[in-house]
Structures are given as C-alpha cells and as structure tokens.
N, C-alpha and C positions, 0 to 999 in steps of 0.2 A: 504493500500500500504506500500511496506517495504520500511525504510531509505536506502539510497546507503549505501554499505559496505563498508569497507577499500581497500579490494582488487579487488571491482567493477573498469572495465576499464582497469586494467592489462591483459598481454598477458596469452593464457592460458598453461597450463604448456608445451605441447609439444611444442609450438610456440618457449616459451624460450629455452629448448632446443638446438632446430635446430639452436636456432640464435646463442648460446655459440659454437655449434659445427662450424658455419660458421666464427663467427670471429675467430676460431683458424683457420680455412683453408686459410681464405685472405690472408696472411704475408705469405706462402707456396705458393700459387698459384703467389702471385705476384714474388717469387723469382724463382719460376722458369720457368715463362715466363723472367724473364730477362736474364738466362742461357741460353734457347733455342736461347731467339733472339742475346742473343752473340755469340754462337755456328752458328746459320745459319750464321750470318752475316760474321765469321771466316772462313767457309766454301765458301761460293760465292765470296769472296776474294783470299782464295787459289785456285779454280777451274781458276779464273781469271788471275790468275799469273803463273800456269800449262800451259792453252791454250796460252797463249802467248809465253809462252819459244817453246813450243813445233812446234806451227807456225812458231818463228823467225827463229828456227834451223833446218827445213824444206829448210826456204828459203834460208839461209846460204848457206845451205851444196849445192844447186842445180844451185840456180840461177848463180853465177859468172861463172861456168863450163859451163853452156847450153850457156848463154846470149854469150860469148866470140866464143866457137865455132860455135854458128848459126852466128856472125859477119861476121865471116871467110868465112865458107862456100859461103858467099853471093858475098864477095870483091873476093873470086876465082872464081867466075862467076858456081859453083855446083849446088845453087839454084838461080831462077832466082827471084827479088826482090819481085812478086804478091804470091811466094810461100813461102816465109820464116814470119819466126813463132815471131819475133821480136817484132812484137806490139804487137800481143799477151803475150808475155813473159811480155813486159813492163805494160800493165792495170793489169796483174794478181800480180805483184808486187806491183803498186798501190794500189790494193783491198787488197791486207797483210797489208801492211802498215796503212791503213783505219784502219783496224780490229784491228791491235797493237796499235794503238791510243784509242781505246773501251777498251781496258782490264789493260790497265798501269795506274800508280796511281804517278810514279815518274816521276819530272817535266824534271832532266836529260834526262832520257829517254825521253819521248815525246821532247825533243830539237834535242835527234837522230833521231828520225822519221822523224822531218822537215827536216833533212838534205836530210836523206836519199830519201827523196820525193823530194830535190835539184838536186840529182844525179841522179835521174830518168830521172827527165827533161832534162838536159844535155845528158842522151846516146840519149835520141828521137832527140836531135837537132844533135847527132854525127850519127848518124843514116842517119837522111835526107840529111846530109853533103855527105854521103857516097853513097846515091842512086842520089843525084844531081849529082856526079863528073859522075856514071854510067852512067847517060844522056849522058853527054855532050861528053862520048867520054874514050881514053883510059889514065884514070889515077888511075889507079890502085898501081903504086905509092906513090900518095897522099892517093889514101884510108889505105893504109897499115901503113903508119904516123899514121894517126885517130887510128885505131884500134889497136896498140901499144903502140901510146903517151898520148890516151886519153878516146877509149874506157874500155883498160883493166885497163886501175888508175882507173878510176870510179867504177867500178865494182868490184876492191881491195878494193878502198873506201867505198863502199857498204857492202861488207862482214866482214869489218875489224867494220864498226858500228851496224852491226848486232851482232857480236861477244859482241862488247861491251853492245848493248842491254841483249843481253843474259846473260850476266855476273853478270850485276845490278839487273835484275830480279832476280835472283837465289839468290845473295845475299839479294835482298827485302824478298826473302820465309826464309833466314836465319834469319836474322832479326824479323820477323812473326813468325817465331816458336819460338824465345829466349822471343820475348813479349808475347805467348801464353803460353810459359812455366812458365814466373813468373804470368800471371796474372792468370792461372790452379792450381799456389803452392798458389796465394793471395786467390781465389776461397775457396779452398779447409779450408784454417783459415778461410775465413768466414763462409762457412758451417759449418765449427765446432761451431764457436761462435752462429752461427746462431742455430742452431738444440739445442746446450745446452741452448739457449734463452727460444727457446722451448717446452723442456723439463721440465723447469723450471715456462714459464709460464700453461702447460698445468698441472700440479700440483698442481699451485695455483688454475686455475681450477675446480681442482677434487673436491678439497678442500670446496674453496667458492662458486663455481655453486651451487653443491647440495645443500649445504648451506642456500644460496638465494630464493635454491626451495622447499627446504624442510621447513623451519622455515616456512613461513606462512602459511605453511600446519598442523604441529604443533601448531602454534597461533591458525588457527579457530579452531580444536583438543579441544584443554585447551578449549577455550571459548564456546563453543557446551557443554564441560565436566562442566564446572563450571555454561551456564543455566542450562543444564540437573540435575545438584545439587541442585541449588536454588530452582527449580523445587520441586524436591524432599522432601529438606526441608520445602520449606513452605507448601507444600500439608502435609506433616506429620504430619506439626506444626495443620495445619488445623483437622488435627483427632483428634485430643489430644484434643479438644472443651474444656474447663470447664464447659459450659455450658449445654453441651450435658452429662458431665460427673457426673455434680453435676443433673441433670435431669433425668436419668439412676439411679444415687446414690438413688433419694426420689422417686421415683418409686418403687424401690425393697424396699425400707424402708415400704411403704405402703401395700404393697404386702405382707411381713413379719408381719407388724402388722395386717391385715387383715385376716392372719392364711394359706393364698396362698401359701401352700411352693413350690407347685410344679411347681409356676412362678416366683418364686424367682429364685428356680435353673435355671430355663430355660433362666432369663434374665442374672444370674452371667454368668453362661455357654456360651448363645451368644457372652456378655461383654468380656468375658476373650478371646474368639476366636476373636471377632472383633479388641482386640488389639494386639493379635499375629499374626493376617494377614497382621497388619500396620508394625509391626517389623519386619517379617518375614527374619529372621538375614542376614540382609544387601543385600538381593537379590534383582535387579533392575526390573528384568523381571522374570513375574512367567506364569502359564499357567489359560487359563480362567479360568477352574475348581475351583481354589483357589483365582482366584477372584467373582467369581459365591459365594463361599461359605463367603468370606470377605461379599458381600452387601446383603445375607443371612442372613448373623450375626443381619447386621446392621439395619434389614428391622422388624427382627423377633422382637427388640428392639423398635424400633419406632411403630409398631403394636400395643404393650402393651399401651403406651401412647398414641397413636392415634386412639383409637381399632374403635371409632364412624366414623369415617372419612377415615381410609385407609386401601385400599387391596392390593395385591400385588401377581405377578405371575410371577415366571421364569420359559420359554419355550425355552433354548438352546439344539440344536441336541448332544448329546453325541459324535460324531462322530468330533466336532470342540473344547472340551473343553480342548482338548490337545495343543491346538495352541496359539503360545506367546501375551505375553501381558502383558505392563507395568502393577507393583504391585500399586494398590490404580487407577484403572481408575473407574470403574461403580460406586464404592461408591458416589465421588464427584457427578456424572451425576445425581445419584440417590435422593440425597441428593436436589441440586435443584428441583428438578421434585415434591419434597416432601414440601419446602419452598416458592417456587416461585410459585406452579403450584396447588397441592392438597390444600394446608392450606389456598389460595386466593379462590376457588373453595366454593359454596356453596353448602351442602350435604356431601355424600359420596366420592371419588376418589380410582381414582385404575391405578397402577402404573406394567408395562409392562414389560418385560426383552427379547427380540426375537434373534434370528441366526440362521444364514446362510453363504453356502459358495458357493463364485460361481469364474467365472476365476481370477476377480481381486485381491481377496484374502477372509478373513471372513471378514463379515459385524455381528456386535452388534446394537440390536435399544433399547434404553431407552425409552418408550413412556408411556405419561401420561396423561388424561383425564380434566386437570389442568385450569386453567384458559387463558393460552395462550397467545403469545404476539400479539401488536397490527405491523403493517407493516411495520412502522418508529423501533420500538423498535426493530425487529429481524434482520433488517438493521447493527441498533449498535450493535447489540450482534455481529452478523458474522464479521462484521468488528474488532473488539474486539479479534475475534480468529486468527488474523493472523497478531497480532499487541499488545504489552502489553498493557492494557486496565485499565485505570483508575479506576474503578467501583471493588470491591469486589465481585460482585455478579457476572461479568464476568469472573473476575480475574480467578479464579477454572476451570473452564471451557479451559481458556487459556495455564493456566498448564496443563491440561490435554492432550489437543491437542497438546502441545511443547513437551511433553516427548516421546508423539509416534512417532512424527515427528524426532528428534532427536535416538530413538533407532532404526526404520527402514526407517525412508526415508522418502523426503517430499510429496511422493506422498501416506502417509497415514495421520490419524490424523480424524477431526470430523468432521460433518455437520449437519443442525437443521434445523428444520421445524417447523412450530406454527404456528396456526390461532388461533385469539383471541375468547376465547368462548367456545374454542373446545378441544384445548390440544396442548399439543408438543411434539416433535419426533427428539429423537438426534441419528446421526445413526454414528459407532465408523467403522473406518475401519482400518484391521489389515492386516500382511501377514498371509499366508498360514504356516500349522504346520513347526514346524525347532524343531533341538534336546534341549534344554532347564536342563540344570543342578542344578539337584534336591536336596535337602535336606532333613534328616531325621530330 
C-alpha cells in the first residue's frame, strides 16, 4: 500500500479553478445586486410619487367645480335630493384621499390629507343641513347661506390643500432626483474604484492562481524526474557489477589460455555490446529490439560460465520489437531468473524470453524453470513492487517496475508468478509501438 502523498486530499485541479473563478464573481454579483435593489427601490418610489400627483390633480382640477355646482342645482330645486350625485362625489373623494395616504412618504402631506378628510366631513354635514331645511319646508334662503358661506370655503379649502399636496410632492420628486443625482455621480466613483479593485485583484490572480496550480504540478514533475533518475542510476550502477566484470575478465583469461580464441572474441564482442546497451548515450527509452539484443549480450556471456547448467531462448514476434521500452529492463528480470531461480535449481535450467501483443498493449514474459518461490515469499516480493523494498534482491525488480510506471503510466509496469519447484514467470507490460528517436 502506498504512503499518503502530499497533495492526497486536495481539491482537484479543475475544482480549484472554478473556485478562483467564483470568488472573483462574489464581490461582482454582490455589487450589483445592491444597484438593482437601489434602482428598483428608486423606481417604486418614483412611480409612487407620479401616481399621487397625478390623482391629487385629477381631483383638484374636478372636484371643487362639480361638488359646488351639483350643491346648486339641488338648493334650486333642478334635481331632486334621491337624484343628485353628492354622496357619491363625497366616498369617491374619500377613496383618493385613502389612496394618497398609500403612496406619500411626507409627514406634511399626510397632515393635509387628515384635513382634507376634515372637510369632507363637514360638506356631508353641510349637505344634510341643506336636504333637512328641504324637508321642512321653504328655506331656501338659508340653504343658499350654506352653500356660499360654507359649502364653497370648504371646497376652496379642499382644493387650495390639494394644491399644496401637489406642490410638496413635486418638490419630494425634486429632491429625489438631486439625491439620485449625487448618489449616480457617488455610484459611478465607486464603480471606478470598484472595477480598478478588480482589475487589480484579478491580476494578482492571473499571477498567483496558476501559480498555486501549476507548482505542485511541477513538484511531482521534478520528483517522478529525480525517482525516475535514481532509478536509473542505481540500475546502471547495478551493471557495472565488478563482480560480474572481474568474472567475465577470468573467463576470457581462461578461454585465451586455453587456445579458444574464437570464444574469446565472442565473449569480448558480447562484453563490449553488453556495455554499450547500458550507455546507450543517454537514451531513457529505446525499443525492444535493442533491449532483446542488450540481454542477448548478457545471456551469451553467462552461457560460457554457466555452459553445464543454462539454456536460454528468445521467442519475441518481430512485429512488437519496434515498441518502446525503458533501456536496461529484461537484463535485470533476466538476471534474477538466473541467480535466484537456475543456480538454486538442481540440474540443468533454461531461461524463456516470450511476446505478444494484444488490446492492452505488449506483454514480455521472462520465464524460468528455477527453483520458484514459496506463497509467503511471492507475497513479499509483489508487495515489494509497488512499494521500495528493503531487500536487494527485490530492490531490481522495483526499479524496474518504477521506470515503466513513470515513463508511461501507472497502468503498466510488472507482474510474477512462481510456484515453488517449478519456476517463475515475470510478465512486463508495455504500451503499444509510438515513434521513438533513434540514434546512430
């Protein structure tokens, strides 16, 4: 199982994104929901201060004219009292005045309204005064006092406080527009300040978002690049054997004295290939071909010294040896299969090389006839691959698996097989051919 990473439980990258992109929207949206709702609010204010002028100078202009001459017509006996229009005129003047009480916001004004809902009352009492006297007989006289001395003052006074309602109002909308006007030019300084805030924050930003999302992407970069190194290097370090080298050396020494020159050359020759597959000037990724012919070198070499005990056979399709693959993978595999597996082995051994390709990409099998592990043991080994492994013996194995993991992806790399007794089977999974840049 892997340790938690660093950046295990952070958001993932487009999450953070959207979320840089939202906190710059918040401070936008919140400003201009507070414009609209000062704007509606300006507006439903003004619409309110309209409808009222507009009603009050309605009533103005009508009421004193009508309500006066329907008096008249009644006290000259023209209409007769069940047919004139008086109360009615009076509730409908009421219901304005109701209504201009809904839409005013000045306390003056509303002190006009109570009045003028004073004077209402009063014509309805001058009114009944005037259809009593009709009762009772011929005093048409007295009703013509009434309607002289006290319907038509009221009804001056009525129009003379509608006037002045009117007048307040209008000045209320004057007033409203001088504080719309400064608080439109204050508006306007703070949109500026506001937007250059903006501007400035959305730069810092540009800046340090990517920033934030880019550098840990760079960190695992570097750290992928420098295992992928270490990797490298110590599997190099690992060719270089001295022990292998000075073993190789007194072989051909032997070989030499023995008068064998024709396996002298054949082991210098391998030797000299075997260490130019390992240098192979500085290429990370070469093609199977030339690692096929790397564990060639290596096999032909260890053949001589092992001539009683090891065979070896490489059976890959021609058709996959074009296909990438970390430089120095089959040697190491090979090399196991040869230490842990043949030389534990009593007898003979004989050591496998197979391929194929099918949808998920090429499959390599290393398989060896070896002594095998036991079911605990291959436990730790796999475990070991997917985890740095204390043990040298798995170590190899681990790098190997880590460099193909890291050059294409974690969904390739190795996997083993062994029953003890019988042999093991490491099977290498690659992708599929891709262009690979060559050298002479």
């Amino acid at each position: 199982m892997k340790a938690p990473g660093k950046n295990e439980g952070r958001l993932p990258l487009a999450g953070r994104i959207r979320i840089s992109y939202l906190l710059l929207l918040i401070p936008v949206i919140i400003f201009l929901l507070i414009v609209f709702f000062y704007f509606w609010q300006t507006n439903e204010t003004y619409e309110n201060m309209l409808n009222s002028v507009v009603e009050a100078s309605q009533f103005s202009l009508d009421f004193k004219n009508d309500f006066d001459y329907e008096t008249y017509l009644l006290i000259v006996g023209n209409k007769p009292p069940e047919e004139s229009g008086l109360d009615g005129m009076l509730s409908d003047a009421e219901q304005v005045v109701d209504g201009l009480e809904q839409y005013t916001n000045n306390d003056e004004n509303r002190g006009r309204l109570v009045s003028i809902s004073r004077y209402l009352d009063n014509l309805g009492t001058y009114i009944d005064r005037i259809r009593s006297n009709m009762e009772v007989g011929d005093r048409y006289e007295d009703n013509m006092l009434i309607w002289e001395n006290d319907v038509q003052i009221v009804t001056t006074l009525i129009r003379d406080s509608i006037m002045e309602y009117i007048y307040y109002e209008n000045r209320q909308l004057q007033i409203s527009q001088e504080e719309n006007r400064a608080f439109f030019l204050s508006l306007l300084r703070v949109s500026a300040v506001f937007f250059i805030l903006l501007i400035l924050v959305i730069f810092i930003y540009s800046y340090f978002v990517p920033l934030s999302i880019t550098r840990p992407i760079e960190e695992q970069v570097r750290r992928e690049q420098t295992r992928l190194r270490k990797a490298e290097f110590e599997l190099l370090q690992a060719q270089i054997n001295p022990h292998f080298l000075y073993n190789t050396l007194d072989a051909i020494v032997w070989s030499a004295e023995s008068g064998n020159n024709r396996q002298v050359v054949s082991m210098v020759g391998n030797l000299s290939d075997f260490f130019r597959a390992s240098l192979n000037r500085g290429r990370d990724v070469i093609t199977v071909r030339e690692d096929l012919n790397h564990v060639r070198s290596y096999l032909e070499i260890q053949k001589v010294r092992y001539n009683d005990i090891l065979e070896f056979q490489i059976d890959v399709p021609e058709a996959i040896t074009e296909s990438p693959i970390p430089k120095i993978t089959l040697q190491p595999l090979v090399e196991n299969a040869l230490y842990h597996g043949i030389k534990n082995r009593r007898g003979g051994g004989r050591i496998l090389i197979t391929g194929e390709e099918n949808e998920s990409g090429v499959i390599i099998k290393v398989i060896d006839n070896g002594a095998g592990m036991s079911e605990t043991r291959l436990n730790e080994v796999r475990r070991g691959l997917t985890g740095a492994p204390d043990e040298s013996a798995i170590y190899g194995l681990y790098n190997v698996g880590e460099r193909i993991r890291l050059n294409f992806g974690e969904e390739y790399g190795l996997n083993i097989e062994s029953t003890e007794g019988e042999g093991t089977c490491v099977t290498v999974h690659l992708p599929k051919r891709i262009n690979i840049q060559t050298e002479s």
